[in-house]
DOPAVEX-789216 format. One line per field, with one value per residue (C-alpha): residue number from 1; z, y negated, x negated. Coordinates in steps of 0.05 Angstrom, whole numbers, plus 5000, padded with zeros to 4 digits. Each point is the difference from the previous one (the first is absolute). Layout:
resi = c(NUM_...)
c3 = c(Z_...)
c2 = c(Y_...)
c1 = c(X_...)
% end
This chain:
resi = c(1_2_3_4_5_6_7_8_9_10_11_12_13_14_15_16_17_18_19_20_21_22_23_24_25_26_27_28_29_30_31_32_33_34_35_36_37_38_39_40_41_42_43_44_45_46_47_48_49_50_51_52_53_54_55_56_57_58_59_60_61_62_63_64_65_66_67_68_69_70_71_72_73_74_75_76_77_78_79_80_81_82_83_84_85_86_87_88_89_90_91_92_93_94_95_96_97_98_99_100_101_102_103_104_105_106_107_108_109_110_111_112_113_114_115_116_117_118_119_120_121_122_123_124_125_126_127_128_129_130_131_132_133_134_135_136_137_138_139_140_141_142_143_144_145_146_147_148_149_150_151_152_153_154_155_156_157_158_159_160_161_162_163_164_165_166_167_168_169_170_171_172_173_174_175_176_177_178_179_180_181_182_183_184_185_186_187_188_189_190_191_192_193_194_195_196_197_198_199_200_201_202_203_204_205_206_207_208_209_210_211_212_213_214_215_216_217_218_219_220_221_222_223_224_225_226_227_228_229_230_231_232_233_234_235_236_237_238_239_240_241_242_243_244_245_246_247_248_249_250_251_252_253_254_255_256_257_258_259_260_261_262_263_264_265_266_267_268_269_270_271_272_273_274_275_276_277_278_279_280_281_282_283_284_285_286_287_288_289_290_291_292_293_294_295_296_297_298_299_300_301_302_303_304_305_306_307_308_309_310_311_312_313_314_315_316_317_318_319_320_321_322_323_324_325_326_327_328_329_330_331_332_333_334_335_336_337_338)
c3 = c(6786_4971_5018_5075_5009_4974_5047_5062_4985_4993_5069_5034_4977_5018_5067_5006_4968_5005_4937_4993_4947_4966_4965_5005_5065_5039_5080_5019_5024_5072_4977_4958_5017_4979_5045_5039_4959_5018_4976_4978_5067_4948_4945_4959_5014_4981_5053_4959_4931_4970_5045_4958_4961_4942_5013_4935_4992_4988_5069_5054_5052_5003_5045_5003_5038_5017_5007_4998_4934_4972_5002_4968_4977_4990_4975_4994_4932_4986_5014_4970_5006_4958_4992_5024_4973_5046_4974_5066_5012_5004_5013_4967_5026_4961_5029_4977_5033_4997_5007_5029_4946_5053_5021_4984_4994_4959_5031_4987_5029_5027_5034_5041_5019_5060_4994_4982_5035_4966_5048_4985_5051_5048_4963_4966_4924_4962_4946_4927_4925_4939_4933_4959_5046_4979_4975_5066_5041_5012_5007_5077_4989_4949_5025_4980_5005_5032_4965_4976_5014_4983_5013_5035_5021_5057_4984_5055_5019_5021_5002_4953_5031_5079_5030_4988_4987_5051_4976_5037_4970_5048_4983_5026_5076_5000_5055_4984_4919_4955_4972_5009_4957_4988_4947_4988_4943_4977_4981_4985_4957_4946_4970_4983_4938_4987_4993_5046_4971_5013_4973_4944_5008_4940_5023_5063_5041_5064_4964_4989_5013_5019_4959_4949_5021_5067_5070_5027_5065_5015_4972_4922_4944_4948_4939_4956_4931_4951_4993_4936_5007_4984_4993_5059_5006_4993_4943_5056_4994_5045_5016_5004_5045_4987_5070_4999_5068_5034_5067_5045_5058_5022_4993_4949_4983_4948_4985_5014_5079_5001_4969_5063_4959_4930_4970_4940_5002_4949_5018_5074_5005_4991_4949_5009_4974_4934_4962_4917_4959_4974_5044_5001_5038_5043_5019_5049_5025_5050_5041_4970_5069_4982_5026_5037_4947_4938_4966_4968_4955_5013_4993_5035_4965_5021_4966_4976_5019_4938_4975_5052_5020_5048_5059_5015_5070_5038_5065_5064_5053_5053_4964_5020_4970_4962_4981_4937_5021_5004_4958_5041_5016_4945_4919_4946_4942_4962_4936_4941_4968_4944)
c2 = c(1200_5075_4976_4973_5055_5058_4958_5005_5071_5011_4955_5044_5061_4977_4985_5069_5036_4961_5037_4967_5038_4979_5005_5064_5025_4975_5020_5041_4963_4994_5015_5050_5024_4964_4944_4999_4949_4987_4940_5031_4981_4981_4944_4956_4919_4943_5028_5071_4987_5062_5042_5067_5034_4984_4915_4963_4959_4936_5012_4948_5042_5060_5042_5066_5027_5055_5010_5058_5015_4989_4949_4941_4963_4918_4951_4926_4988_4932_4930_4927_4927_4991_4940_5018_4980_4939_4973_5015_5058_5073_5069_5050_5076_5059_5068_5065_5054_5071_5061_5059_5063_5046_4942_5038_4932_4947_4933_4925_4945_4966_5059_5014_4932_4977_4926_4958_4932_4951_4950_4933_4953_5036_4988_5066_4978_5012_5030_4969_5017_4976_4979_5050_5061_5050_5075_5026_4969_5033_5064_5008_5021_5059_5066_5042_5078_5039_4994_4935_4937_4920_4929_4952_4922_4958_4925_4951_4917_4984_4927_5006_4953_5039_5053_5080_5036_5059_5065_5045_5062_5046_5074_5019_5018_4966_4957_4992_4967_5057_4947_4928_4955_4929_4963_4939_4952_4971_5077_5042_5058_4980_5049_5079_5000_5070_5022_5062_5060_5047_5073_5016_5053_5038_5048_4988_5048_4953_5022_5070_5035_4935_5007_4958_4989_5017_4985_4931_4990_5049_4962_4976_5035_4969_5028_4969_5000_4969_4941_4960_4945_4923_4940_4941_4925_5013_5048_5052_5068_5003_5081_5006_5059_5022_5031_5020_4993_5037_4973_5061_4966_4960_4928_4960_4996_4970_5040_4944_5004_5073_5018_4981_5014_4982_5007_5021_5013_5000_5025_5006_4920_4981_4962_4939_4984_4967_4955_5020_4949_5034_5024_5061_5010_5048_4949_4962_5078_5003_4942_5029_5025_5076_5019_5067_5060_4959_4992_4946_5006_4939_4988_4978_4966_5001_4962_5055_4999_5045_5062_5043_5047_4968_5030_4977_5017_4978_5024_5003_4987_5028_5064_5068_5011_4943_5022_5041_5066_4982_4986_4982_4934_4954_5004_4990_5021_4983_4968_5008_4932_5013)
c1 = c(8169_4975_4933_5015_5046_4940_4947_5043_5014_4928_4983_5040_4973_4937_5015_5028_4942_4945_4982_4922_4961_4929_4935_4950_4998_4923_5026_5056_5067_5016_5076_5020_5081_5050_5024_4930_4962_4925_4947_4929_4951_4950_5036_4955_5001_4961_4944_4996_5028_4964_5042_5016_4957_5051_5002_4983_4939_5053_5037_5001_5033_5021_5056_5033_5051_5039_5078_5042_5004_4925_4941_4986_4946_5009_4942_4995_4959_5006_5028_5007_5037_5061_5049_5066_5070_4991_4938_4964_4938_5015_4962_5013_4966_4990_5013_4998_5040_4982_5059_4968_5003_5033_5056_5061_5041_4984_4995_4994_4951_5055_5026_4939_4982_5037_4977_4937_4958_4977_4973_4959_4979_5034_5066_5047_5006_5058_5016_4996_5006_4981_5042_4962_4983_4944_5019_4991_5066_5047_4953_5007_5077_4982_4983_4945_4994_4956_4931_5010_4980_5026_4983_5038_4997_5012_5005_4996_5000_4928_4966_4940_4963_5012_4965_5007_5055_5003_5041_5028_5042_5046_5013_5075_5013_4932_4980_4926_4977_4987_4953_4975_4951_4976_5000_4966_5031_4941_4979_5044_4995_5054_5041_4977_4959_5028_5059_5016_5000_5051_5007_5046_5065_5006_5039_5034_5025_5033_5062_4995_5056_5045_5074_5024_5066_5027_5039_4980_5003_5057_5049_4975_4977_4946_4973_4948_5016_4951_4946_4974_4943_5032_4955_5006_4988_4923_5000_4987_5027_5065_5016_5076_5031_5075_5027_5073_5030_5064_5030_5024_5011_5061_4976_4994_4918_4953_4942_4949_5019_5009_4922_4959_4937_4996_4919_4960_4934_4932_4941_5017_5017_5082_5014_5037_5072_5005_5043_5025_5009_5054_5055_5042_5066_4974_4944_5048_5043_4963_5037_5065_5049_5014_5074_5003_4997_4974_4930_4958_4947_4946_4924_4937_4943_4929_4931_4953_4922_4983_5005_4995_5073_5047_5025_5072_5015_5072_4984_5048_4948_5047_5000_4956_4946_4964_4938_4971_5009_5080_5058_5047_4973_5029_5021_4931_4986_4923_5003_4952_4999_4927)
% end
């Protein structure tokens, strides 16, 4: 529910914002203020690929575009046939998606795309999954920050044996394809020999100057109080976040439905929520209801990349002031976990 709840939240806000952001900068945007969002005249497709003096040797097709907020850069790089959880052919595409350095927000894939064709025979295909996904699903509902960059997959129904598949990928408030290509399934590319490379965050300074602990919202107040690294179901490294939580207003509220944003970040790419083998009791506070006046002490869990610090944002998107330069927007702190 967290997750439906955060992607809704984040919908919205998109819709609001249009906050598009992207890759290095190769024309200047046709929108720059807030609310006023404009395409690039000049976007890469299957007819230019090499678009940008900064498009990879292994892209397909390439697009940028420009929204309020920032540009961004997007790529296809690569593409192959898959059995799905059905027994029956699949695609799956490979995108990269570039966040623009000066992007003051940070942004996801899914965030910025306002839909996607796939089209075969002159039929829309649906979309499929597989039992055993590959690393990069899921990756169109993280956001990355400004300067950073992540890959993402589509996976769709296709009939091996039919004709090409025909993509077409829509930027929001869009009513032109950012990008189209063609594939043809008896040559496709297969999957990215190389994995994207994506530059490390050392020290991160999103957070600077962000609090601790403070109001929530107007009516809450949240503090973060500790961490320690657990092991989950993998053997992975599972970072644990203690948050105490204080409900001011008159309602009764959980924090889970009060945090509209709830991320943690490595390297500029969130991190994805994880699962401990072993459990605490404030692993399950977050779904506690908090009575007017009282306070709960609960946790959140999320699955390490590495060894890189982690940026632990809870950010009230309705709030002033949510870029760097502010720290008003939300409650972080940066953990050192070497």
């Amino acid at each position: 529910m967290h997750v439906l709840v955060a992607f809704a939240l984040s919908f919205a806000l998109a819709l609001c914002l249009t906050a598009c952001s992207g890759g290095e900068k190769t024309t200047e945007p046709t929108g720059g203020s807030a609310g006023e969002p404009g395409v690039v005249e000049d976007p890469g497709t299957s007819e230019n690929p090499d678009a940008g003096d900064d498009a990879t040797s292994a892209s397909l097709a390439r697009c940028e575009w420009s929204g309020s907020a920032g540009d961004l850069a997007l790529e296809i790089v690569g593409a192959e046939l898959f059995s799905d959880v059905n027994g029956s052919d699949g695609i799956r595409v490979y995108y990269d998606i570039y966040n623009d350095e000066g992007n003051i927000f940070t942004t996801s894939f899914a965030d910025e795309l306002d839909g996607s064709s796939f089209m075969q025979d002159g039929v829309e295909l649906d979309w499929t999954w597989p039992y055993e996904d590959v690393p990069e699903w899921y990756n169109d509902m993280l956001s990355i920050r400004p300067g950073h960059a992540i890959r993402c997959v589509e996976e769709y129904s296709v009939s091996a044996d039919g004709g090409p598949v025909s993509v077409a990928l829509y930027a929001r408030n869009a009513s032109e394809p950012m990008l189209t290509h063609e594939f043809d399934l008896a040559n496709l590319p297969g999957a990215p020999a190389d994995a994207l490379e994506n530059a490390e965050e050392l020290s991160p300074q999103w957070l600077a100057g962000w609090p601790s602990e403070g109001i929530y919202h107007d009516d809450y107040y949240i503090a973060i109080t500790g961490y320690e690294i657990v092991k989950g179901y993998r053997d992975e490294p599972i970072l644990r976040v203690f948050m105490d939580f204080t409900n001011n207003s008159e309602d009764v509220e959980s924090l889970e439905y009060t945090i509209y944003w709830n991320r943690a970040y490595q390297d500029g790419i969130q991190i994805r929520q994880g699962v401990p083998i072993e459990s605490c009791e404030e692993d399950g506070n977050y779904m506690i209801d908090v009575a007017p006046g009282e306070t709960v002490s609960a946790a959140y869990c999320y699955e390490l990349r590495g060894n890189s610090p982690v940026e632990v944002e809870l950010i009230d998107p309705w709030a002033d002031g949510i870029s760097s330069e502010q720290a008003d927007g939300g409650i972080g702190m940066v953990i050192d976990i070497a």
